[in-house]
Residue, then its C-alpha position, 0 to 999 in steps of 0.5 A: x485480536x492483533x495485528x504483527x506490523x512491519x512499520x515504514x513497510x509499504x503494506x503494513x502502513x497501508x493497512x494502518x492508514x485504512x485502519x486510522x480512516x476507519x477511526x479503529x484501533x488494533x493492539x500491533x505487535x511490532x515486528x523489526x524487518x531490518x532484523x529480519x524478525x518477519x522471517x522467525x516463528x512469530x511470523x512464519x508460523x502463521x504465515x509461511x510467507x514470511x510478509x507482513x502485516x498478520x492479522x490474528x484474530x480471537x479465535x486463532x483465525x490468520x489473515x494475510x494480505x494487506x488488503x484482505x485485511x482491510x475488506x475484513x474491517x471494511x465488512x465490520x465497520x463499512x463507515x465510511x465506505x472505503x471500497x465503493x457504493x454500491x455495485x459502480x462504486x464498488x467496482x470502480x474502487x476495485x478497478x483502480x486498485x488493482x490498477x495502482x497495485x500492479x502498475x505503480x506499488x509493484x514497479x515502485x517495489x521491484x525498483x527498490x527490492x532489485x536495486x538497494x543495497x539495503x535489500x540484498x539479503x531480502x531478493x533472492x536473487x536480486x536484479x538490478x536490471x529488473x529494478x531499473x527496468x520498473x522505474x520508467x514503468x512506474x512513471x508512464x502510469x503516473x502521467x496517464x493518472x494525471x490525466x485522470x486526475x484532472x477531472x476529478x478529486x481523488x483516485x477512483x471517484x468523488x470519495x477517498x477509497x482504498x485505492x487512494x492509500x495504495x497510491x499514497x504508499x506507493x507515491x511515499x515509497x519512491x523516495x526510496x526507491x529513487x523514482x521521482x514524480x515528473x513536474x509535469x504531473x501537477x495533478x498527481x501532485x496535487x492529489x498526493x499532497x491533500x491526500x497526504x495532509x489527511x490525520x491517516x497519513x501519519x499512521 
C-alpha cells in the first residue's frame, strides 16, 4: 500500500489529517505539485485525472478522491468513528461534509486556482472573475456556520468528524487564497483554533 501525496495541497493534508486521527501510518510517495510531478506517468496512469492524493493498494486496486480515501480506513479502522454513529450520526457527519465542501473548500479553491499568479498554468482558463466572485460566497457560509457553532463543539455535532478536517483544510487554505475570516465570526474562531491545536493538525 501507498499513498502518492501532494504535500500543503488541500486534499492530500485532508487525507493526512484523517489518517494521523486514526493514529495510522501509510508509506507516501511524495509528489511535487509546484513541479507539476501530478501530471507525469506515476500519477496519471493511475489517475487520468492527474489530482492527488492516490491510494494504491497491494493488489494493484487505485483510489482517488480524498475522501473515498478516508471511508475505505474509516471501514477498516472504524475507531474513533470519524464519519458518525449510527444512521443520525452518519447522516449528519454526511450532510455537514458536504456542506463544508461545496460551500467553503470549493469557493476557497476557485478563489485561489482563478486568481494566484502561481496558478496559471494549472486553471485553464483561469478567471479571475469567477475567483473573485467565490470570495464573498465563501464568507456568507461562515457567518451562517457561526451561527451553528454557537451551540455546539464542533462542526457536525458532539464528536470531531470528518467534516471538521474539510473546514480546517479549508479555513487553513484562505491565507492563500486571501479570504479572510470576519472578526465577527467568534465561534468559527474559536472551533478552528481548538481544532487546529489537535496533534493531527500538524499532519
Amino acid at each position: 500500500m501507498k499513498l502518492f501525496d501532494g504535500g500543503r495541497a488541500p486534499n492530500p493534508r485532508r487525507v493526512r489529517v484523517f489518517l494521523a486521527e486514526k493514529g495510522l501510518e501509510v508509506p507516501l510517495v511524495p509528489v511535487d505539485m509546484g513541479a507539476l510531478e501530478h501530471r507525469e506517468q506515476p500519477v496519471s496512469s493511475r489517475n487520468p485525472l492527474q489530482r492527488l492524493p492516490v491510494l494504491e493498494l497491494d493488489d494493484g486496486t487505485v483510489i482517488t478522491e480524498s475522501v473515498a480515501i478516508c471511508r475505505y480506513f474509516e471501514e477498516l479502522h472504524p475507531e474513533p468513528a470519524l464519519f458518525g454513529r449510527g444512521a443520525l450520526g452518519k447522516a449528519l457527519v454526511e450532510m455537514w461534509q458536504r456542506r463544508m465542501e461545496l460551500n467553503l473548500l470549493n469557493c476557497v479553491s476557485a478563489a485561489f486556482r482563478h486568481v494566484h499568479p502561481a496558478m496559471k498554468e494549472w486553471e485553464i482558463p483561469q478567471i479571475p472573475e469567477w475567483g473573485e466572485a467565490n470570495k464573498p460566497k465563501a464568507v456568507a457560509f461562515l457567518k451562517l456556520l457561526d451561527d451553528e457553532l454557537a451551540n455546539r463543539e464542533f462542526v457536525a455535532g458532539d464528536a470531531y468528524s470528518i467534516a471538521d478536517i474539510t473546514g480546517l483544510i479549508a479555513i487553513d487554505f484562505m491565507k492563500p487564497a486571501r479570504i479572510k475570516v470576519p472578526e465577527d465570526c467568534a465561534n468559527v474562531l474559536r472551533w478552528h483554533q481548538a481544532i487546529s491545536s489537535r496533534p493531527s493538525a500538524a499532519a
